[in-house]
C-alpha positions as CSV (number, residue, x, y, z in Angstrom):
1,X,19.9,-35.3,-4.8
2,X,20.8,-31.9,-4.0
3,X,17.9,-30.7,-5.9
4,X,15.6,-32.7,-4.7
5,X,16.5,-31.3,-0.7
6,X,15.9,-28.0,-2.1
7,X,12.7,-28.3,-3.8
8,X,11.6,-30.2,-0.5
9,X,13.3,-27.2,1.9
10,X,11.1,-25.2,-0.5
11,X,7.8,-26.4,-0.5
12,X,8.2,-26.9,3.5
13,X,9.1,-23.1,3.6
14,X,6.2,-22.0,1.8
15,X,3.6,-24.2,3.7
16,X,5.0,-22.8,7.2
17,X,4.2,-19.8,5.8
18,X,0.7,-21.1,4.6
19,X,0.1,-22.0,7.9
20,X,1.1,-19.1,9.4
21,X,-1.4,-17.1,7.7
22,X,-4.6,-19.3,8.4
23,X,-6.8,-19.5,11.5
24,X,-6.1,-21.9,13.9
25,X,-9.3,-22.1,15.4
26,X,-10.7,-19.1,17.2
27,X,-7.7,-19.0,19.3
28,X,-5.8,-15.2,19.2
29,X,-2.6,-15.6,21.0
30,X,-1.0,-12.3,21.1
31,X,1.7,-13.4,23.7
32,X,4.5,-13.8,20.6
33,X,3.6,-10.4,19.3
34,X,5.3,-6.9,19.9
35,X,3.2,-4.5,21.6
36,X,-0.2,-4.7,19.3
37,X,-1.9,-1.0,20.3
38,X,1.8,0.8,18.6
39,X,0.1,-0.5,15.3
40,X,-3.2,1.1,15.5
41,X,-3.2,5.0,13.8
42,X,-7.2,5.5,14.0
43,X,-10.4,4.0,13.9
44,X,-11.8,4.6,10.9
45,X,-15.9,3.3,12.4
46,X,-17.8,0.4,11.8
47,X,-18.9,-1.0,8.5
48,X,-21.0,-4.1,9.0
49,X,-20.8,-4.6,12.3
50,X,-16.9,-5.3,12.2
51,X,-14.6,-2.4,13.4
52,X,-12.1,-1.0,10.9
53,X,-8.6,0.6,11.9
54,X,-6.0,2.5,10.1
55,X,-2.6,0.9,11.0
56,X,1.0,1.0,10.8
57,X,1.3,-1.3,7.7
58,X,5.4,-0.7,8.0
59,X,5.2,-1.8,12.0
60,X,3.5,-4.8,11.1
61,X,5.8,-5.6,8.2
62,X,9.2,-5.1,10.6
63,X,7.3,-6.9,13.5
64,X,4.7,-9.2,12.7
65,X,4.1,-10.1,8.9
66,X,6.7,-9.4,5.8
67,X,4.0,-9.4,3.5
68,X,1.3,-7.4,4.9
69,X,0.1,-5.0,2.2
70,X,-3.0,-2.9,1.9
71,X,-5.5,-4.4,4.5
72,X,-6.6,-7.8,6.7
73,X,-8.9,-9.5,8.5
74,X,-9.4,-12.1,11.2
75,X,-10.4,-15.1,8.3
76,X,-7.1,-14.6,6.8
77,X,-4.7,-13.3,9.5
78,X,-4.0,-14.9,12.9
79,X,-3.0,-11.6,14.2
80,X,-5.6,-9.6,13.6
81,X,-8.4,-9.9,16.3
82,X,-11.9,-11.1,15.8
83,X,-14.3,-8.8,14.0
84,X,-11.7,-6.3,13.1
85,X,-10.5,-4.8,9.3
86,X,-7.3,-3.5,9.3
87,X,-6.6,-1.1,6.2
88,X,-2.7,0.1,6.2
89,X,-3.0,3.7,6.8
90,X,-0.5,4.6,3.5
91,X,-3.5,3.5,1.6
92,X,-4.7,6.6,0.3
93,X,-7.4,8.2,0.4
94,X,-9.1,6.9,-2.5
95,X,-7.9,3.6,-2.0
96,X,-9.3,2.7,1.1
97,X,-13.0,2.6,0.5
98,X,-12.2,-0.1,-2.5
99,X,-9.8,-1.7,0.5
100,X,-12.8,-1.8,2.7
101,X,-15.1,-3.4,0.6
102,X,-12.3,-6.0,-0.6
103,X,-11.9,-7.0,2.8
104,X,-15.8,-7.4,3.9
105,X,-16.4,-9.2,0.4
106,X,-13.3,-11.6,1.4
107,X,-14.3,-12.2,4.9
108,X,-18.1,-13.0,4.0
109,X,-17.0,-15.5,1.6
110,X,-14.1,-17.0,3.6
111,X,-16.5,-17.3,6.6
112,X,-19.3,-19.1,4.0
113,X,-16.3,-22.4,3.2
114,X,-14.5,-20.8,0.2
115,X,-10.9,-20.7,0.0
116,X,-9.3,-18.1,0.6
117,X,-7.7,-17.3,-3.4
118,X,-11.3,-18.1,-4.3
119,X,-12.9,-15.5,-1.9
120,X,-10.1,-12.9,-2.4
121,X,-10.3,-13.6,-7.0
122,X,-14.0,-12.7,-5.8
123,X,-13.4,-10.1,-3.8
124,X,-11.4,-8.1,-6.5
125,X,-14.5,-8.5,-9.2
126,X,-16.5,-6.9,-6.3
127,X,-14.1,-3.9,-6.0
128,X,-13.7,-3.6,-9.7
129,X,-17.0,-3.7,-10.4
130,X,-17.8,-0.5,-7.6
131,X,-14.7,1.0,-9.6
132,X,-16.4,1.3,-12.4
133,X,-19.9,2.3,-10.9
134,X,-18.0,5.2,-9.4
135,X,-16.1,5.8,-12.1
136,X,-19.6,5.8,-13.9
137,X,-21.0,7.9,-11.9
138,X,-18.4,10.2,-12.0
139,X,-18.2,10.6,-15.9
140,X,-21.8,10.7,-15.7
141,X,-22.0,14.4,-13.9
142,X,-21.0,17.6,-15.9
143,X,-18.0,19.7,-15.0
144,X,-18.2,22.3,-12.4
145,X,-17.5,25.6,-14.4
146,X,-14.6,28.0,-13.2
147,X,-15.3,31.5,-12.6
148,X,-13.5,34.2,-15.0
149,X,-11.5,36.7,-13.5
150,X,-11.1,35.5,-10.1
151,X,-9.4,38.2,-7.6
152,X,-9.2,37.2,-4.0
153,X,-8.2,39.4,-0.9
154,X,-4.9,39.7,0.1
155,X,-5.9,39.8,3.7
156,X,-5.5,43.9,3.7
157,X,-8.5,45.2,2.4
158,X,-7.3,45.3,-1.4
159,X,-8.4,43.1,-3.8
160,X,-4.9,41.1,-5.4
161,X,-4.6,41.8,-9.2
162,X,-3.5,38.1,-9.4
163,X,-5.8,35.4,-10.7
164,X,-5.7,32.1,-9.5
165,X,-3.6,29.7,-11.9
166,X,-6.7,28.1,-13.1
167,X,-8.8,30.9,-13.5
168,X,-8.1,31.3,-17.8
169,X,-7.7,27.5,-18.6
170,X,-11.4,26.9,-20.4
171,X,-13.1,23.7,-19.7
């Protein structure tokens, strides 16, 4: 009997949390939330006509959602308001491109009836496949070749006897 209230207490736990991460509508109620602009680092521009921020993934996680990681959008988090990406800004640098695309690819499908696990499994071909283009790309192009015997100015006129770390390993 016991069991049986805890498997129940568990599957209602993890369908309030469903629910709390669908869209109810086009309804954005913001009242419940901490103050939303502390979240928001920078814009990062527009890609596809929906504006993308950096944010403060950690503030959301303390504030709004627990399990916020990486990025969101409108289709699959009530707080995030219509037409926008968010992309926590401890993505790096690399990362956030591929985060960008995830999140476009997710939100096209989502708003087209898929589910959302279908739309995000397809999501992550769509990023892994631009991976591997870049990566392609990438292995594609010769090496840029280091100069021997690099000196550099030591900001008084004379030329440092010191090479660059680099400057002897061959490539």
């Amino acid at each position: 009997m016991i069991k049986k209230k805890i498997v129940l207490l568990a599957i209602l736990f993890i369908a309030v949390l469903q629910l709390a991460c669908k869209k109810n509508g086009n309804e954005k109620n913001h009242d419940n939330f901490p103050d939303i602009k502390k979240l928001y680092c920078f814009y990062n521009g527009e890609y596809k006509g929906f504006n993308v921020w950096m944010v403060d993934g950690n503030y959301i996680r303390r504030e709004i959602f627990n399990e916020f990681i990486y990025g969101g959008n409108d289709e699959r988090y009530t707080f995030v308001p219509e037409s926008e990406i968010w992309i926590d800004a401890s993505v790096s640098c690399q990362e956030t491109e591929y985060s960008i695309q995830l999140e476009l690819k997710e939100m096209s499908l989502t708003k087209s009836g898929l589910s959302y696990d279908s739309a995000y499994t397809n999501a992550l071909k769509t990023t892994d496949s631009l991976r591997q283009a870049i990566n392609k790309m990438i292995n594609s192009k010769s090496a840029y070749p280091l100069q021997g015997n690099r000196v550099r100015d030591t900001g008084t006129g004379a030329k440092s006897k010191y090479f660059l770390l680099c400057s002897s390993v061959p490539l």
